[in-house]
N, C-alpha and C positions, 0 to 999 in steps of 0.2 A: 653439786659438781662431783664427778668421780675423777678421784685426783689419781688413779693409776691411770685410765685411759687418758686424763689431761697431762701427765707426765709424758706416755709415750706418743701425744700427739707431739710436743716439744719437743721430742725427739727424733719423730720421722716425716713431721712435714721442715719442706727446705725453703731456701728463701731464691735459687732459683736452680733453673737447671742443672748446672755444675754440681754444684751441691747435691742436689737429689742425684746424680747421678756416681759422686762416687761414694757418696752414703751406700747406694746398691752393691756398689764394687766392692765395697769391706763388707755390708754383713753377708754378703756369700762369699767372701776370703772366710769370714770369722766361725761361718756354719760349716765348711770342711767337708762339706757333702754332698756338695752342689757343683755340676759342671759348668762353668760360665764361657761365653763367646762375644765376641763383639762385633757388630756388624757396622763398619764405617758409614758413615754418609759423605756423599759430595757436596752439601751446602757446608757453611763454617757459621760460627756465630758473629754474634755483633762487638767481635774486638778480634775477628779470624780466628778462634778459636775453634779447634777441633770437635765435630761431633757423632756421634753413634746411638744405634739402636744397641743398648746391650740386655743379653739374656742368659737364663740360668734355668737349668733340666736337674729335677729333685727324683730321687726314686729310681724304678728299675728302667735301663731303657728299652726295655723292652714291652715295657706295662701294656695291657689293653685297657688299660683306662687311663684316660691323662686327663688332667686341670689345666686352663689355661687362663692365665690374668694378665691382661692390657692396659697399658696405660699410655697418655697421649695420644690418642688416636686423634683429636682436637688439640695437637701441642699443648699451647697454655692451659688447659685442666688436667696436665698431666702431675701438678701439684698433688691432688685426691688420689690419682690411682697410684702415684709413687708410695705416696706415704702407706696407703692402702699394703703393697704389697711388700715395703719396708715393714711391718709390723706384724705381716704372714710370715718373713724371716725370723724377726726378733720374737714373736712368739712358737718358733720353732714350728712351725705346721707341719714342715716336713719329718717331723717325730713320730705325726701318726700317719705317714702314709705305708698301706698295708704292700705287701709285696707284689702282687700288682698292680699297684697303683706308681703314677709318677704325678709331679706338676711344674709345668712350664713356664716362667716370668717373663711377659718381653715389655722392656724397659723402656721408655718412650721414643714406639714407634715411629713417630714422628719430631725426632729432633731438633729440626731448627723451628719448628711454631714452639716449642718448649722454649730456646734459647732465646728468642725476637720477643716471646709473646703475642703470638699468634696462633687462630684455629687452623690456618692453613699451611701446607706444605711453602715449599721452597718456591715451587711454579707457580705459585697465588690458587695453586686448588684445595678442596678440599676435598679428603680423605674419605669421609664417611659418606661420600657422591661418587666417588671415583671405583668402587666395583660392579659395573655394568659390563657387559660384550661388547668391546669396540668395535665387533666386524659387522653387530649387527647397526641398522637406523638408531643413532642415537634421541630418546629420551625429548620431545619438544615442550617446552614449556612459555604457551605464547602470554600467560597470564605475567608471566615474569616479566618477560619483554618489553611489555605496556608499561611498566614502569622501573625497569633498566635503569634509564640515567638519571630518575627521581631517587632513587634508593643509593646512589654513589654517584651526586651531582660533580660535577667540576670545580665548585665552588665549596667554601666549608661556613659564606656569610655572603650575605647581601644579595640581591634581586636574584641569582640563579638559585640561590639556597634558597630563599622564599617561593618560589615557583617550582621549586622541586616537592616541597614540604606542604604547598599547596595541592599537586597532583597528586600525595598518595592519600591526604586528607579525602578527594575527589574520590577513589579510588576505593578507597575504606567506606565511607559512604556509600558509592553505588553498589559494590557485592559484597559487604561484611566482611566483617572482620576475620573468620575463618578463611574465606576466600582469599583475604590479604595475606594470612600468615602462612596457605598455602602456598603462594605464589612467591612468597617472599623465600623459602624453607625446604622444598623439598627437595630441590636439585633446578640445575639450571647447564647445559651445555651451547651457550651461544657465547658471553661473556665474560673473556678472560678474567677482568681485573671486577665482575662484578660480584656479587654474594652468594655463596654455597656453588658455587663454580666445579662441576663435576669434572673438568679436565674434557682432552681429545686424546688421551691415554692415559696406560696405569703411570700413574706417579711412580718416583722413586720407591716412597714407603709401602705401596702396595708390591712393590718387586720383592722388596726387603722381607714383607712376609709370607710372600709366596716362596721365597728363598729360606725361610727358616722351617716352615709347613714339611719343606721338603727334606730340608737337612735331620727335620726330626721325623721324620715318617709319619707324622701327625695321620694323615688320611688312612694311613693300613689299622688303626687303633679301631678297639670294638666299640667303646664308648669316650666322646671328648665333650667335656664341660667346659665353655668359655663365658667370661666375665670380663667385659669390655667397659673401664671405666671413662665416666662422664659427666663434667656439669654443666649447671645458666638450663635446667629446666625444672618446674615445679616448684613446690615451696623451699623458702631456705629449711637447709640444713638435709630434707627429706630425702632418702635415699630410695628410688624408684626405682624395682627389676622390670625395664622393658623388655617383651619377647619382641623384634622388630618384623612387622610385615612379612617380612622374605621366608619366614617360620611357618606360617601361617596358621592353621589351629590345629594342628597337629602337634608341631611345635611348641607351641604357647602349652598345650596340654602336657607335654612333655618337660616344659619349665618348670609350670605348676606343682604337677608330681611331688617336684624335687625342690624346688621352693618356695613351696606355700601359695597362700591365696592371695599375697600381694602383687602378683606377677600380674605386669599390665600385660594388653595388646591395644596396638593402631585398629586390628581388623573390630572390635568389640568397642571402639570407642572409649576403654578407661582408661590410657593413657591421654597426656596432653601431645605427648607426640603425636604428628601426624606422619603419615604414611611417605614415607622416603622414598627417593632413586637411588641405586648404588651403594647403599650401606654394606657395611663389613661382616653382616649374618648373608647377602648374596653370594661372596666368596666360600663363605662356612659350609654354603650348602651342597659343597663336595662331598663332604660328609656324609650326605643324608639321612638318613634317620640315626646315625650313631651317633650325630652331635646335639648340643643345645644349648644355644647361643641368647645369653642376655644381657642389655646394655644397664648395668650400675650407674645412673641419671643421680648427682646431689645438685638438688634445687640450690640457686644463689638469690638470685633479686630479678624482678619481674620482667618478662620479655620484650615488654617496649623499651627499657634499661638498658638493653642489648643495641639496641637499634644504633642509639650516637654513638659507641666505642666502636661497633664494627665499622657503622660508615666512616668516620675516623679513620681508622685503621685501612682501609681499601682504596679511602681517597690518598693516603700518605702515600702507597707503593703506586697509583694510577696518574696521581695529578703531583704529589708531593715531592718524589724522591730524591729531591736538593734537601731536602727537611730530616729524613729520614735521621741521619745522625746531630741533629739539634736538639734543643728542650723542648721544640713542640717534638718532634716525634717522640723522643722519648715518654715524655708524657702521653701521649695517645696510646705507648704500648704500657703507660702504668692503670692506667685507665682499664686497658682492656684483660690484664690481669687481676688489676681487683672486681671485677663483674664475676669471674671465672675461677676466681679463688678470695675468698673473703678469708680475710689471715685474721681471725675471729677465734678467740677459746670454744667459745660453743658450736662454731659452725666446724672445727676439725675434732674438738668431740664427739658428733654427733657422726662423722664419715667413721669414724675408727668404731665407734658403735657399731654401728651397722654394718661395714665390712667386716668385723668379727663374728655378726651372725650367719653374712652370707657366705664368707669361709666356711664355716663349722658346716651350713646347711651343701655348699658343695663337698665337702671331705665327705661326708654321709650318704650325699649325691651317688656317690664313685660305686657303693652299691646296686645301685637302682636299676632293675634287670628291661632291659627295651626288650619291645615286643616289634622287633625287626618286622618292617613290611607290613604291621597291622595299622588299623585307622581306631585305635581304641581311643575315645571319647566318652567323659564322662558328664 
């Protein structure tokens, strides 16, 4: 066990929102060098408490080259990325950014799935589905459809839950498992209250960072590294750099580069992700070749594991919401926090591990000269 990294897991993982979030707000009082902002939300938490995106701009601002670290983009895993970029503070990262360099903290994006515990925004959507073109034909997903109301039945026992649990069984069966876990995952815009629900607009939190994109000039920068943290895929503990889809080998080439050869993609097959609608690299790719976007995945516990806390969790605000402030609800959102954060010594050893590598591997990043406009593959 390495008892510094185990100290400072103990120190910058929180036990819930509030916490993690004015933990943020002192160590960039206590760094002195960091500009901070805050950006309100209109959802409130679950005792009406006040909530925000907050964020902090390290460096010149002028830089052309900026770092960008995410957290809660899936509220409840914003556990990992908090602590994540509470430890980028307390190990002063910002010490060694060169003079054109900056880097940017945005502090969980999605505040009220942090507060409730939940992956989804305030509208029952989620985020990582919600940047598509709303003006163009949205996105159909009829695989999903076909088992809609088996995957978020009515019921949470007895004859409608078993005839639910029987059809994806049917389901699973006839086109495999892959085919289940696409249809179950990638995006879906028909079903408000059902799973990975991409919305019929941007979300709040998608405004919120399209409102900070902007207030920092993000898009006029020569080169932007982002690091979107995320967990509940892969093995526990393992920290996966997804390059997602919307990249595509260019991209992925362009991660690689810069951080090594563990750098998944969807289009190659070595990720366990599958290929998404609307994730938060489709917005990035205003950018275009100046940026390079990859999603920081720590593995929890295995994906069928997922399946009861979410549906839980969807039947409460669909079928439940008399429940919602009882002990089952509560429990169903304790539930769906520990899938999503294992409050484990080894498993936030093992995040602060590894995002001390992939800090160090972006600081170093912020050199890496793009070759604007070419298709160099190697």
């Amino acid at each position: 066990m390495n008892i510094l990294i185990l100290n400072a897991a103990n120190r910058h993982f929180s036990s819930n929102y509030f916490e993690a979030r004015q933990k943020f707000r002192d160590y960039v009082k206590d760094a002195a060098v960091g500009e901070a902002r805050i950006y309100p939300s209109p959802a409130c938490g679950p005792g009406g408490e006040e909530l925000s995106t907050d964020v902090a701009w390290f460096g010149n601002r002028r830089a052309s080259r900026v770092g960008v670290l995410i957290s809660a983009t899936h509220g409840v895993e914003g556990y990992c990325g908090s602590a994540a970029q509470l430890d980028w503070l307390a190990e002063r990262g910002y010490d060694r950014l060169k003079s054109d360099e900056a880097m940017l903290l945005i502090h969980a994006i999605n505040p009220y799935g942090f507060a409730w515990g939940r992956r989804v925004m305030q509208e029952g959507r989620d985020l990582n589905r919600n940047f598509i073109d709303f003006a163009a034909p949205l996105a159909q997903n009829e695989e999903y459809d076909a088992i809609a109301d088996s995957l978020v039945p009515s019921a949470l026992d007895g004859p409608v839950f078993a005839a639910a649990e029987a059809a994806i069984e049917k389901y699973r069966t006839t086109y495999g498992e892959a085919a289940y876990r696409k249809a179950r995952t990638s995006g879906q815009y028909r079903h408000p209250t059902g799973m990975f629900f991409g919305g019929l607009g941007p979300t709040v939190a998608r405004l919120t960072l399209e409102q900070i994109v902007s207030d920092y000039s993000i898009a006029s920068r020569q080169l932007v590294l982002i690091i979107d943290y995320h967990t509940g895929l892969g093995p526990y503990g393992y920290g996966e750099l997804q390059c997602e889809q919307a990249s595509g080998m260019i991209g992925y080439q362009r991660a690689r580069d810069i951080f090594g050869h563990s750098v998944t993609s969807p289009d190659l097959g070595t990720s366990p992700s599958l290929v998404l609608n609307g994730t938060q690299d489709d917005y990035q790719r205003i950018l275009g070749d100046r940026h390079v976007y990859v999603c920081l995945e720590f593995g929890t516990y295995p994906p069928e594991a997922a399946r009861p806390v979410l549906r839980a969790d969807h039947w409460l605000y669909a079928f439940g919401q008399t429940q919602i402030h009882t002990d089952f609800g509560r429990e169903v959102r304790r539930r769906v926090k520990q899938h999503y954060y294992p409050d484990m010594h080894d498993w936030k050893e093992m995040v602060l591990y590894r995002s001390r590598q992939v800090h160090r591997q972006m600081m170093e990043g912020t050199h890496y000269e793009l070759y604007l406009g070419s298709n160099h593959l190697t």
